[in-house]
SEKEKE-278737 format. One record per atom (N, C-alpha, C): residue number from 0; z, y, x; atom name. Coordinates in nm, 4 decimals. Layout:
   nr        zz        yy        xx  atom
  NUM         Z         Y         X    CA
...
// end
This chain:
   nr        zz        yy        xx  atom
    0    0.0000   -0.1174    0.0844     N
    0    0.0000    0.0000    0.0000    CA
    0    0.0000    0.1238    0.0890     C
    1   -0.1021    0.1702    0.0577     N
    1   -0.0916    0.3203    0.1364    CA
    1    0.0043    0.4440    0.0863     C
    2    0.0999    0.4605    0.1548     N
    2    0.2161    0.5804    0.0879    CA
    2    0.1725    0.6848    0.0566     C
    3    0.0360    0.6979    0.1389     N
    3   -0.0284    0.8989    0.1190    CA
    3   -0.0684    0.8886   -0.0388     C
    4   -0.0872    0.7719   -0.1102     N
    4   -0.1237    0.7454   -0.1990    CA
    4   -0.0837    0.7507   -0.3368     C
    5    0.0706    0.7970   -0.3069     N
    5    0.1480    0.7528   -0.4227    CA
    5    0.1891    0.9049   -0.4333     C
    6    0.2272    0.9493   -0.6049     N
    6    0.2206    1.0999   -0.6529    CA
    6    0.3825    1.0960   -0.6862     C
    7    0.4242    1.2026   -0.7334     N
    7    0.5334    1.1528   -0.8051    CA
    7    0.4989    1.3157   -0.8703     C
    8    0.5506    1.3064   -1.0291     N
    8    0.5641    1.3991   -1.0977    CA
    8    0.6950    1.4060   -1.1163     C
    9    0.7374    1.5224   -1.1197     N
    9    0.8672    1.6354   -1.1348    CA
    9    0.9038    1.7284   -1.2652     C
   10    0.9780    1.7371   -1.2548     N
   10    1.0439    1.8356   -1.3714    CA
   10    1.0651    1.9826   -1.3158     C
   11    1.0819    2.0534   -1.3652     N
   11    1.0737    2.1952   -1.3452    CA
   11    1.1605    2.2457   -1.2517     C
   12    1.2731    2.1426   -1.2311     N
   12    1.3830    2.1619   -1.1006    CA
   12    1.3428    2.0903   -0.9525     C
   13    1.2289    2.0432   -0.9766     N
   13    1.1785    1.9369   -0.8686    CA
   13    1.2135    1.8254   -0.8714     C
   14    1.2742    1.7793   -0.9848     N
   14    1.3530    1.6472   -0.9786    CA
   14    1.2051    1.5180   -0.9674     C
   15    1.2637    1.4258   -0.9108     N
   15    1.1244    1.3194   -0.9374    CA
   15    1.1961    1.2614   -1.0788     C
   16    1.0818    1.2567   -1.1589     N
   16    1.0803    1.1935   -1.2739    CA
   16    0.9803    1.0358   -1.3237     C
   17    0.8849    1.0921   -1.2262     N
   17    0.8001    0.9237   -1.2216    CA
   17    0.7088    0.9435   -1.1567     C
   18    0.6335    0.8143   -1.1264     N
   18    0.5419    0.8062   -0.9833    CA
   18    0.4469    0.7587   -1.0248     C
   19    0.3078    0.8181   -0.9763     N
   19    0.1958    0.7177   -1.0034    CA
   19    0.1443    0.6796   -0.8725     C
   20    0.0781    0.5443   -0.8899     N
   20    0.0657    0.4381   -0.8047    CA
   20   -0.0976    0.3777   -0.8439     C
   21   -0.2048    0.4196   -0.7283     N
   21   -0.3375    0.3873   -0.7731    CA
   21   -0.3063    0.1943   -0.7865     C
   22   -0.3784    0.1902   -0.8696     N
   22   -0.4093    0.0436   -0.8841    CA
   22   -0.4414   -0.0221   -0.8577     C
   23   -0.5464   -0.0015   -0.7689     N
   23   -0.6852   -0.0276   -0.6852    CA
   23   -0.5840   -0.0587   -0.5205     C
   24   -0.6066   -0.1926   -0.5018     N
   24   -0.5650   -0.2483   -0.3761    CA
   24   -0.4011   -0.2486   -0.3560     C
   25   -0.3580   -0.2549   -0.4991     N
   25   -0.1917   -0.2446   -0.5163    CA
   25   -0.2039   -0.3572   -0.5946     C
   26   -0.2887   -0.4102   -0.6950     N
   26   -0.2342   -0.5182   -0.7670    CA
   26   -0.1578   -0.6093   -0.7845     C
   27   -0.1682   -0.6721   -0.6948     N
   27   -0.0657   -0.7895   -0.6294    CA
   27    0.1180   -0.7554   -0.6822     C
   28    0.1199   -0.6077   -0.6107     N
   28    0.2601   -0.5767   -0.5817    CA
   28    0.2965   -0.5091   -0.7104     C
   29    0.1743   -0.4577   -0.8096     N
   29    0.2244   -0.3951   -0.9167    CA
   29    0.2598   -0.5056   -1.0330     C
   30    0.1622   -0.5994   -0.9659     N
   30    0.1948   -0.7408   -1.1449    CA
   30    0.3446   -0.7801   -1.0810     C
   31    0.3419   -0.8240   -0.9573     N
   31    0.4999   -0.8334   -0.9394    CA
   31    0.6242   -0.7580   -0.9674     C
   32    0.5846   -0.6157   -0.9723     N
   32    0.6550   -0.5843   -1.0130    CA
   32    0.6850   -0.5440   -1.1591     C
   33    0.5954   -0.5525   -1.2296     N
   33    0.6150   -0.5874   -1.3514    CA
   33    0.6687   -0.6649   -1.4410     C
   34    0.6616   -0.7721   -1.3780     N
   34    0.7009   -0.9030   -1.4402    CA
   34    0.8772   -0.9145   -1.4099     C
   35    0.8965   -0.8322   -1.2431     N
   35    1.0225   -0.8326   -1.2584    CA
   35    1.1220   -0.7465   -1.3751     C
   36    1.0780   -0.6443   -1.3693     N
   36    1.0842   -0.5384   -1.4645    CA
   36    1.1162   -0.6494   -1.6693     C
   37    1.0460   -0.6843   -1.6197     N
   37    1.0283   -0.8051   -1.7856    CA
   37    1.1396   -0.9203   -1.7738     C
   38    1.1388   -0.9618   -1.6271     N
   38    1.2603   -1.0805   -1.6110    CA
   38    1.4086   -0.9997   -1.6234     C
   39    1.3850   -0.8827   -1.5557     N
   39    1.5282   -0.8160   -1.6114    CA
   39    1.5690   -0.7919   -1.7426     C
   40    1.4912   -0.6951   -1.8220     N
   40    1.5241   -0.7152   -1.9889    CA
   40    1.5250   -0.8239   -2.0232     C
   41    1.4354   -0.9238   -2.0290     N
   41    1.5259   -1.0530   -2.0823    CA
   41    1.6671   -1.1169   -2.0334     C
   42    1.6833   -1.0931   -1.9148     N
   42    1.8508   -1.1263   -1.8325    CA
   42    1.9059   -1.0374   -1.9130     C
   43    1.8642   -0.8758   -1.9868     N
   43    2.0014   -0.8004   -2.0374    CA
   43    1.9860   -0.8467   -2.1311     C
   44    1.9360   -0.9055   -2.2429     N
   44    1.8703   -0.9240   -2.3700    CA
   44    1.9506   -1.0581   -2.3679     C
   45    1.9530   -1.1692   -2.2890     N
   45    2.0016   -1.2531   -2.3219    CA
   45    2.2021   -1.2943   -2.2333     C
   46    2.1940   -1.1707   -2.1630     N
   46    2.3203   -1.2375   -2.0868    CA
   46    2.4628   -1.2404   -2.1754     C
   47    2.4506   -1.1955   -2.2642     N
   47    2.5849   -1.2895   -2.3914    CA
   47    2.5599   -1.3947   -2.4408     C
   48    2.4571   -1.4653   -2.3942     N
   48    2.4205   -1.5789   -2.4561    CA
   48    2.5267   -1.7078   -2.4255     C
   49    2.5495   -1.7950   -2.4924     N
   49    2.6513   -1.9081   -2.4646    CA
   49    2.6019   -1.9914   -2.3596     C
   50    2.6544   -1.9916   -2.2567     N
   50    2.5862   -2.1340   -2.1195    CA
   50    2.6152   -2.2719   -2.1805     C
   51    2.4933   -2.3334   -2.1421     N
   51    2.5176   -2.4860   -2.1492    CA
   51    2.5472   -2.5382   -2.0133     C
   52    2.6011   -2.6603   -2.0496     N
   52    2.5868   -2.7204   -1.8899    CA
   52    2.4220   -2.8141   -1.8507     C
   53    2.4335   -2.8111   -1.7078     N
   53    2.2723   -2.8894   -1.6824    CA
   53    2.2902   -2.9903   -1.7712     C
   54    2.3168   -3.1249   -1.7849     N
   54    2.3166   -3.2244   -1.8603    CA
   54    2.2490   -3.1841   -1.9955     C
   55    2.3106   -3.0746   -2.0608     N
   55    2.2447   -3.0906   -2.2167    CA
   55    2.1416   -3.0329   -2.1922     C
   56    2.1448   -2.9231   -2.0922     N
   56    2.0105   -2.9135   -2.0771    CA
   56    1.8411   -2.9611   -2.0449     C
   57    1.8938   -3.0563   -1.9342     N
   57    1.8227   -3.1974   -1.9184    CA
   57    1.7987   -3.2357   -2.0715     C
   58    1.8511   -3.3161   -2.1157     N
   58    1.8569   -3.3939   -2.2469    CA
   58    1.7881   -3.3130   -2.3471     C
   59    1.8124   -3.2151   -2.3525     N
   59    1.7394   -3.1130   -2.4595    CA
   59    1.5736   -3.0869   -2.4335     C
   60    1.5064   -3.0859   -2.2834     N
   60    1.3894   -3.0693   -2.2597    CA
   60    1.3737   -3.1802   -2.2691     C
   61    1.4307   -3.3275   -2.2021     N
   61    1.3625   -3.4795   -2.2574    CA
   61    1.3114   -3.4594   -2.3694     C
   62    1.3803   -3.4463   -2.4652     N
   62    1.4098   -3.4701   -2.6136    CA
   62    1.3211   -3.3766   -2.6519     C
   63    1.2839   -3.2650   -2.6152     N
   63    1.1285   -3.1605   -2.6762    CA
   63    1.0154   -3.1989   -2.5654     C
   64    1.0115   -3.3184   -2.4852     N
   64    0.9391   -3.3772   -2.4054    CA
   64    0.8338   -3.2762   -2.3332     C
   65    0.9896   -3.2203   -2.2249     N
   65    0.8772   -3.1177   -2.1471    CA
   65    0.9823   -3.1597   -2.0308     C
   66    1.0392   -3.3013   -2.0106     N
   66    1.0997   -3.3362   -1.8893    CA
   66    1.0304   -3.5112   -1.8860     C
// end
């Protein structure tokens, strides 16, 4: 990624408020980072969720036969 490359827009105090990032020969690093971006809201989205232990978990993918 070339750094000369990357903008960042500001607010009227100079604050950085967001960055643009050409697309073109960044791909790679932008789907990655996207997807992380997506794996996090689902971690906040689901982290009250009740844990199972491995075992039922095992048993539960047998049993929808994707083990």
């Amino acid at each position: 990624m070339n750094i000369e490359s990357i903008q960042y827009v500001t607010n009227e105090k100079g604050a950085r408020m967001a960055v643009v990032i050409p697309i073109e020969g960044n791909e790679d690093a932008l789907n990655e980072f996207l997807e992380d971006i997506y794996g996090h809201k689902i971690i906040q989205k689901r982290r009250r969720e009740k844990t199972i232990t491995k075992d039922r978990l095992l048993k539960g993918l047998k049993n929808d036969g994707l083990l």
